[in-house]
C-alpha positions in Angstrom: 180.3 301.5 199.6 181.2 299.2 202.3 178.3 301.6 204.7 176.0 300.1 202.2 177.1 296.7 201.9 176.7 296.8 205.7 173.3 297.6 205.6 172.3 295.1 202.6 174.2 292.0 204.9 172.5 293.0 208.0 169.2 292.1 206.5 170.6 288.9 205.9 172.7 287.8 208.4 170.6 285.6 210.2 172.2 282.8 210.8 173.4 281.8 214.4 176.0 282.4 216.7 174.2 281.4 219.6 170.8 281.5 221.8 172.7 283.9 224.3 170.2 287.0 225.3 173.2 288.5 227.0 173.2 292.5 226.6 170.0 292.1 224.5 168.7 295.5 225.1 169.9 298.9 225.3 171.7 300.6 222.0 173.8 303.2 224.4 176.2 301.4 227.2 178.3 302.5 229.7 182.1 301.6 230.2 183.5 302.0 233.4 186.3 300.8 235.6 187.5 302.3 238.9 189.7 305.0 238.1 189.4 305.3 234.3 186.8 307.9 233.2 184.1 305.8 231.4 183.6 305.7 227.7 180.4 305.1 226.2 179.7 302.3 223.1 176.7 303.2 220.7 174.8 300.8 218.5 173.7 302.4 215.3 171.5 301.2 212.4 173.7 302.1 208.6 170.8 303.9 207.5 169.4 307.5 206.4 166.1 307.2 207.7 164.9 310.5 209.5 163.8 308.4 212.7 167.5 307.4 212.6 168.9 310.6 212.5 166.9 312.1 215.9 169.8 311.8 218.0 168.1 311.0 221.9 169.5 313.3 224.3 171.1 310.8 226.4 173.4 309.8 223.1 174.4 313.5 223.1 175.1 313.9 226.3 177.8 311.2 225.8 179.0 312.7 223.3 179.7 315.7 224.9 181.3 314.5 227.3 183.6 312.3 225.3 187.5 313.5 224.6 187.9 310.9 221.5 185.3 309.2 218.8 186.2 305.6 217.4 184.2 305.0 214.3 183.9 301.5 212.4 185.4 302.8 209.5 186.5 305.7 208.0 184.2 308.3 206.4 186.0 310.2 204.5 186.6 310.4 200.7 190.1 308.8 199.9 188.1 305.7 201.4 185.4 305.8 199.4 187.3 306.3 196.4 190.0 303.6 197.4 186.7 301.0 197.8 185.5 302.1 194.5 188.6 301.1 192.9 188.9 298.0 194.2 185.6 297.0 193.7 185.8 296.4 189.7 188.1 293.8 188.5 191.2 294.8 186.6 191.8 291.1 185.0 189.4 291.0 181.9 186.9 289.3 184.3 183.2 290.4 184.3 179.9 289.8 186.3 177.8 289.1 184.0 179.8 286.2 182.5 179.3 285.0 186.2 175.1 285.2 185.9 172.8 284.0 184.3 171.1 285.7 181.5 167.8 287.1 183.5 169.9 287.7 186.5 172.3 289.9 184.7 169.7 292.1 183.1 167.8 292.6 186.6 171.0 293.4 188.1 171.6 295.9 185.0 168.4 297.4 185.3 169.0 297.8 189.1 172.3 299.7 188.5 171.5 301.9 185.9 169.1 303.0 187.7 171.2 304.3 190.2 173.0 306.1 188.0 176.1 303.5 188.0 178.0 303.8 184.5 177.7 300.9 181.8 181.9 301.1 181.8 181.7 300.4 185.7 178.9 297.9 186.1 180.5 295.8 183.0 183.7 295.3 185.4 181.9 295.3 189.3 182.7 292.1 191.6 180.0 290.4 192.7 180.4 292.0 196.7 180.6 295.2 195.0 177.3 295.1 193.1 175.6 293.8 195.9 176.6 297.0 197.8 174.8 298.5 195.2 171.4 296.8 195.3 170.3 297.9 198.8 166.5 299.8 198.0 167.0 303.3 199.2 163.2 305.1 199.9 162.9 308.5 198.6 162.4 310.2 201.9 166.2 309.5 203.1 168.5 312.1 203.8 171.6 312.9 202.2 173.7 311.0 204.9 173.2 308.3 207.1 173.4 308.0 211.3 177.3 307.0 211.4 177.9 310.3 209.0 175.9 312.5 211.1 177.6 311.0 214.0 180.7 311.9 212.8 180.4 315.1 211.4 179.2 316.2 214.9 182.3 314.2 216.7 184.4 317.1 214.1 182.3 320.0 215.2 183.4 319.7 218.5 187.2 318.8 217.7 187.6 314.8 219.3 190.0 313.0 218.4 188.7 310.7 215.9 190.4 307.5 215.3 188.4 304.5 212.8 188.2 301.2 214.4 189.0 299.5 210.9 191.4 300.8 208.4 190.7 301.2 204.8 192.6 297.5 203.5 191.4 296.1 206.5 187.7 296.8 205.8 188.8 295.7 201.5 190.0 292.7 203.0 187.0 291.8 205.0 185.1 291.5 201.5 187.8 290.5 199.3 188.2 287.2 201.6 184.4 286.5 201.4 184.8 283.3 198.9 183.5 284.3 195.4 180.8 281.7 195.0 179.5 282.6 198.5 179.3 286.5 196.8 177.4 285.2 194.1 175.0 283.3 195.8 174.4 286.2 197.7 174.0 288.8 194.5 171.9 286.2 192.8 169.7 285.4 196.0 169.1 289.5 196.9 168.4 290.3 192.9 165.3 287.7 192.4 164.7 288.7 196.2 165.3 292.3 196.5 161.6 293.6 197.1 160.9 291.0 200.4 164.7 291.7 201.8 163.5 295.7 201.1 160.3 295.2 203.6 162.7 293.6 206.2 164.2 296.8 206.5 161.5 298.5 208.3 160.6 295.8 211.2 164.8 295.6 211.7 164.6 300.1 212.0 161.6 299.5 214.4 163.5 297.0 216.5 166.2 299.7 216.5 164.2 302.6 217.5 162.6 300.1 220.5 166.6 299.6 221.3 165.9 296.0 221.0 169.1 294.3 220.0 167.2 291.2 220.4 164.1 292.0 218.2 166.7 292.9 215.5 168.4 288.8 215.5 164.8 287.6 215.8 163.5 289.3 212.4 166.9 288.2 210.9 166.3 284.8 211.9 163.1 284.8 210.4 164.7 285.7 207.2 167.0 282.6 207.0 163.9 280.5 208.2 162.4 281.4 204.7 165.2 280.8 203.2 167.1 277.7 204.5 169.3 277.0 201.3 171.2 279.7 202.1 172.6 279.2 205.4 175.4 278.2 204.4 176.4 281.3 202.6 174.7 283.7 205.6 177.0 282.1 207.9 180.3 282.7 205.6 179.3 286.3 205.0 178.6 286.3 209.4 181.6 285.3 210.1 183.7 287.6 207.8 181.2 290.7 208.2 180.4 290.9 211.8 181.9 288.3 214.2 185.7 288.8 212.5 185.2 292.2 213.3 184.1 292.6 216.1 186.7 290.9 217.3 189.3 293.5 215.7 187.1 296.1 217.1 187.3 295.2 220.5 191.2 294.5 220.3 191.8 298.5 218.8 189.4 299.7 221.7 192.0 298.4 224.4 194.1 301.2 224.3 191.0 304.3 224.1 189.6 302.5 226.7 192.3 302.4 229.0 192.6 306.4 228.4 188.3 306.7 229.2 186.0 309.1 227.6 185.6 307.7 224.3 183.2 307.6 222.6 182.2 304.1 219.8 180.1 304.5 217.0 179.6 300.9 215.7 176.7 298.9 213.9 174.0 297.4 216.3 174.4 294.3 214.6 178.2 294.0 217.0 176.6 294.7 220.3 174.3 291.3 220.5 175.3 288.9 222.8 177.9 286.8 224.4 180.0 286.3 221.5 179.9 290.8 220.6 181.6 293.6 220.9 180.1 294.6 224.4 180.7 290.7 225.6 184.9 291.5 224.6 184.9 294.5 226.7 183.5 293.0 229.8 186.3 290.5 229.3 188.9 293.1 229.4 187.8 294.0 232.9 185.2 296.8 232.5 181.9 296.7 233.7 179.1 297.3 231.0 175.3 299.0 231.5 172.9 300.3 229.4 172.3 303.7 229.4 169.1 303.8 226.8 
């Protein structure tokens, strides 16, 4: 759940942490340091588009010569089910006492759709449903880059460590202010189909390995969309910025060993506020690869 919400806030995360153009593009980078065997960081899109999943064979080589993966957060299933959980109040509250009337049966109509039960939607959060929203084109795959990433860090036995625990990642939405969630839910419901055609322009700025491209089309989402700022920049800090900042502090130690190899969104490489900016300030020296 919190892969998808990932995906669904990247599409509207535009507002801004600064004009910087400062590792801008390039979605593979090199780590190094004198006498530490260098680590590689990737930039991935949350997504399970087959132009995604073609994994370039400069990614692969760094992969296979990595000891240790470090993923953004866990992918296995007593995560998924722990986020589940906690995603539906316990409390007698509900969403749709929180909507308004046409909002709500949208929203419904959404869920049910994707096969959600009636029991579960009744008692969703409001971060939790808008997990749940994201359109999802019938010519996906059955798993996304980050799992396909993974599953081929198992095949060839690294050490896998996730950069953010399980009540960590909770936390991140659980401490998103609950009228900021609902602005969101009700903004991406009576929005859903544009926010759904941002999705390709933000892939093709991917597959160009513009890190750049991808703030600019965000930024031209909060352009059309101004009253929200306030809430994009809430939903920034807690989704991306916070945690890069916690990724970059758990990467100290792999780092200092080498050959590890980071899986994170794209969205935490940008700039000289991100993740790549942090490790350059820990001494390493930082180049793109592809």
């Amino acid at each position: 759940m919190g892969r998808v919400l990932a995906l669904a806030l990247a599409l509207g995360l535009a507002a801004s942490v600064g004009a910087a153009e400062k590792f801008s593009k390039g979605v593979l980078w090199r780590v190094s340091k004198p006498g530490v065997p260098p680590s590689h960081v990737y930039g991935t899109v949350h997504l399970a588009d087959p132009r995604a999943l073609k994994i370039p064979p400069q990614v692969m080589r760094a992969l296979d010569a990595s000891r240790s993966y470090a993923m953004e957060v866990p992918i296995w299933d007593a995560h998924d089910w722990r986020m589940l959980e906690a995603a539906q109040y316990r409390d007698g509250r509900s969403l749709r006492a929180q909507l308004d009337a046409e909002t709500w049966a949208m929203l419904r109509t959404i869920l049910v759709a994707r096969d959600i039960p009636e029991t579960v939607i009744a008692r969703l959060k409001p971060w939790a449903a808008l997990a749940n929203i994201t359109v999802v084109p019938d010519n996906y795959e059955s798993e996304n880059l980050d799992q396909r990433l993974f599953a081929m860090a198992r095949a060839r036995k690294l050490r896998i460590e996730a950069l953010e625990g399980t009540e960590e990642h909770l936390s991140v939405f659980e401490g998103i202010p609950e009228a900021a969630q609902l602005a969101m839910l009700r903004h991406t419901v009576e929005n859903r189909d544009w926010l759904a055609g941002m999705i390709e322009p933000t892939l093709q700025a991917w597959l160009r390995r513009d890190l750049a491209g991808i703030r600019r089309v965000n930024d031209s989402i909060a352009a059309r969309y101004p009253g929200m700022a306030p809430h994009y920049q809430t939903f920034l800090r807690h989704v991306v910025v916070n945690r890069s900042v916690v990724m970059a502090h758990r990467l100290h130690g792999p780092l200092r060993s080498g050959r590890v190899f980071v899986a994170v969104g794209a969205t935490h490489l940008y700039g000289s506020k991100g993740l790549l900016a942090m490790i350059e300030e820990q001494g390493y020296r930082v180049t793109s690869v592809y």
